[in-house]
N, C-alpha and C positions, 0 to 999 in steps of 0.2 A: 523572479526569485529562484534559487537554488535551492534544490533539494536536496538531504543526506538523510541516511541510517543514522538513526538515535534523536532527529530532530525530532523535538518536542512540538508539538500543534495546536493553536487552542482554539478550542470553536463554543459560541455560547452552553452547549452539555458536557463540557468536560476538555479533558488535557488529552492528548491522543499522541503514544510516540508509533514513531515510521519505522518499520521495520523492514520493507525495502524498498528500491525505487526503480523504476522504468521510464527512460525516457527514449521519445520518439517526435523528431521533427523538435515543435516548441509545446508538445504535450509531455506533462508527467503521470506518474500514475504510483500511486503510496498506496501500501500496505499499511495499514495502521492499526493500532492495536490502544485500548483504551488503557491509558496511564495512570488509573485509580489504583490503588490495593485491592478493592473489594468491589471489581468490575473488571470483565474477560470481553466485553464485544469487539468484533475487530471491524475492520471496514477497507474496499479497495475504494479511492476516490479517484476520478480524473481534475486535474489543475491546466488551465488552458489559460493565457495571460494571466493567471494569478485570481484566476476565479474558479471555486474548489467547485463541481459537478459529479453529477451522479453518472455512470457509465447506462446508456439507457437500449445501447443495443447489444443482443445477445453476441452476436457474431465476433464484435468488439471484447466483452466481457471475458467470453472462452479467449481469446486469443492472450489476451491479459495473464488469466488465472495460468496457462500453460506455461504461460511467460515468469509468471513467478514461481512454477513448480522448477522449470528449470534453471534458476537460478540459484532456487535451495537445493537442487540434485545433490552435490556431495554430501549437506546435513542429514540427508533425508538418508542415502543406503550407509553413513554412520551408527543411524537409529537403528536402522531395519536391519544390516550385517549383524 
């Protein structure tokens, strides 16, 4: 399956929209953000043939997180300018 910005996700605790996405090889990896009104958790998941995982190595994880820093970089010095 294909991944997009704005997909909506549903997992047995809730609705969770993807706010970005990284792909690598035939892994993904979503930002997601909990799709309640009155709920802020977010979560980075990995998707590997279509089975959502948790990231369980650090090395992995940082690599990720820069990955999605630098894809927000222009939102980000918008805020900060």
């Amino acid at each position: 399956m294909k991944y997009e910005i704005n997909d909506i996700i549903k997992f047995t605790n809730g609705e969770y929209l993807v706010l970005d996405v990284l792909k690598h090889k035939r892994i993904y990896y979503l930002f997601l953000i909990n799709n309640s009104e009155f709920e802020n958790d977010t979560s980075i998941i990995k998707v590997v043939d279509d089975q959502f995982m948790y990231i369980k190595d650090d090395k992995e994880f940082k690599f990720i997180i820069n990955k999605f820093f630098i894809n927000a970089k222009e939102d980000i010095l918008k805020i900060v300018a």
